[in-house]
C-alpha positions in Angstrom: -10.4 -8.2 13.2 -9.7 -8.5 9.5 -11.9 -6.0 7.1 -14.2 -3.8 8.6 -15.6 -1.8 5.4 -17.7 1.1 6.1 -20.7 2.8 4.6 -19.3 6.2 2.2 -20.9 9.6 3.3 -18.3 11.6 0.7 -17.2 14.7 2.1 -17.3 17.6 -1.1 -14.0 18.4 0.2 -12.3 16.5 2.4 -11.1 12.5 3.6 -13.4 10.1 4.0 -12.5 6.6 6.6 -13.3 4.2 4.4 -11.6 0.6 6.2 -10.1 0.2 9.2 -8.4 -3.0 8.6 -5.9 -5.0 11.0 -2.6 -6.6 9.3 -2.2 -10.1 10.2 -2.4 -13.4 7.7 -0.8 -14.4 4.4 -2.2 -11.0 3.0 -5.2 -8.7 3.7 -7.5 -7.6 0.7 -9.8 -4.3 1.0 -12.6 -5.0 -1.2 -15.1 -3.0 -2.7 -13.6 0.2 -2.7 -16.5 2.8 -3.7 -15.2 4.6 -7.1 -16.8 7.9 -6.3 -13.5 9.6 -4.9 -10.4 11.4 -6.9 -7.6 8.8 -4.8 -6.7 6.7 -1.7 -5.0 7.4 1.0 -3.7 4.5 3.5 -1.6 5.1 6.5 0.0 1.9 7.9 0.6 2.0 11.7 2.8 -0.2 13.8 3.6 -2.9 10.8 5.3 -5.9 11.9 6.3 -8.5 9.4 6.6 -12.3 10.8 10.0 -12.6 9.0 13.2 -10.3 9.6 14.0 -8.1 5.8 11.1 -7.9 4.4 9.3 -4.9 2.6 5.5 -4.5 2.5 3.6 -5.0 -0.7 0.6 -3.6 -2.7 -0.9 -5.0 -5.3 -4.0 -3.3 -7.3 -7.2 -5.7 -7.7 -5.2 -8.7 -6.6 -3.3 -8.7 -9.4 -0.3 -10.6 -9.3 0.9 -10.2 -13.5 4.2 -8.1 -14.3 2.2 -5.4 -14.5 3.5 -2.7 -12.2 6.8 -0.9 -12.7 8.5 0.8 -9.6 10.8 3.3 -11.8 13.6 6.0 -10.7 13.1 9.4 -9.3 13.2 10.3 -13.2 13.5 7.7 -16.2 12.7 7.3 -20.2 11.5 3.8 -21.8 10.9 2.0 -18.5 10.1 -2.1 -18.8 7.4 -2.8 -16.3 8.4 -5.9 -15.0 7.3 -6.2 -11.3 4.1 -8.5 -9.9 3.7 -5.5 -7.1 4.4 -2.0 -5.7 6.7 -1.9 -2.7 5.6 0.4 -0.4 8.1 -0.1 2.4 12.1 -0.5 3.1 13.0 -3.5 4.6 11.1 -4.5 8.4 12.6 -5.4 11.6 10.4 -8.5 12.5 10.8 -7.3 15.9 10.3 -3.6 16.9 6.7 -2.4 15.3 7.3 1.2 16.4 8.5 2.2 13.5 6.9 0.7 11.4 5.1 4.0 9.9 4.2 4.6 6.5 1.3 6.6 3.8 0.4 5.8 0.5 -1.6 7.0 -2.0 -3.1 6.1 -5.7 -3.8 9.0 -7.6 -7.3 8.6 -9.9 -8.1 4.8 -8.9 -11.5 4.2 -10.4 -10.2 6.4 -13.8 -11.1 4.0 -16.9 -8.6 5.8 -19.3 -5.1 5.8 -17.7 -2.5 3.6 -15.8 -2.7 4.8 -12.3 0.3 5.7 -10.2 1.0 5.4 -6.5 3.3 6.5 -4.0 4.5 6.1 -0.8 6.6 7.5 2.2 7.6 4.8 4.4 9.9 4.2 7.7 11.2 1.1 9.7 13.1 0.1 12.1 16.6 -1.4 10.5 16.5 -5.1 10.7 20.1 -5.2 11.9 20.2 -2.2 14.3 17.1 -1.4 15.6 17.8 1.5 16.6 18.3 2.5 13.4 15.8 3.5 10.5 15.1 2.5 7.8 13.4 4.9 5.0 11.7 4.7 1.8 9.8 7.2 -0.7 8.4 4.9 -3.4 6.6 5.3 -6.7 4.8 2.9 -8.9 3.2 2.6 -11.7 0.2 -0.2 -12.5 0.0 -0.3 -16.7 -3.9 -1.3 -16.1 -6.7 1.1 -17.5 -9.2 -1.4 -14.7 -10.5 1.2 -11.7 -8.9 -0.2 -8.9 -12.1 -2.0 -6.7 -9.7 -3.7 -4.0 -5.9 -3.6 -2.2 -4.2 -6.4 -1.3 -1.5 -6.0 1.2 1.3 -8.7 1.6 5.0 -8.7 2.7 7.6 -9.8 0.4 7.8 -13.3 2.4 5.9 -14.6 5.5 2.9 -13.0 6.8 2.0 -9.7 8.5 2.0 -9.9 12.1 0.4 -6.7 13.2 -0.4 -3.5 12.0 -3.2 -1.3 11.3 -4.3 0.2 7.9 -6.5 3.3 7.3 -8.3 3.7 4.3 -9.2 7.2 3.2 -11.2 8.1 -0.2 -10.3 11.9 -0.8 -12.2 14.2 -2.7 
């Protein structure tokens, strides 16, 4: 199904659907993201990686450069030093019902500031599978650029299935 961007009518207070995209491929880019709301919001449903381990990735405007830093719950003089944020803990390449998770980029089309993004995330263990797997993520992208498109990718292999929502909130 791929992309399916759709026309913003902003809601003054409120969430607005702006993609409803399926997960499968190399990666999956949302383009074109309107700049007229205060952040994202994407929920990931049912995510199922091709290969066993692996953590779901976002990158901001396709941009692959050590330019992100994923940093502690609190820490001085950080090195950014990463080519991504990871949004998720490691996938079972098996069990998608799970796979569950929300992010969000706080003040994406800002010109001024790095943005920041995080994420609450759960999986199925890729050893037990009845076991979970859980992850709340932060990241930071040193770029002043508003973010225009998301690119979604695993950490190796391709995305199997899965569903992303994308929300602009105002």
């Amino acid at each position: 199904m791929g992309n399916r961007f759709l026309v913003p009518n902003p809601v003054q207070s409120g969430m607005t659907l702006l993609s409803t995209t399926t997960l499968s491929g190399a990666s999956v880019t949302i383009s074109n993201i309107p700049p007229i709301y205060k952040s994202l919001i994407g929920y990931v449903n049912n995510l199922l990686p091709a290969d066993d381990a692996t953590f779901l990735y976002i990158r901001a405007n396709s941009d692959s450069g050590t330019n992100y830093l994923l940093p502690a719950a609190s820490a001085d003089a950080q090195t950014v030093n990463v080519n991504r944020w990871t949004a998720s803990p490691a996938s079972d390449n098996a069990v998608a019902t799970a796979g569950f998770g929300v992010f969000e980029i706080f003040d994406y089309a800002n010109t001024t500031h790095w943005k920041l993004m995080k994420s609450s995330f759960v999986t199925n263990n890729q050893t037990t599978t009845t076991n979970l797997n859980f992850r709340f993520q932060h990241g930071i992208w040193n770029q002043t650029t508003a973010i225009s498109s998301l690119q979604l990718l695993m950490s190796s292999g391709n995305l199997t299935s899965g569903t992303l929502l994308l929300y602009g909130v105002n």
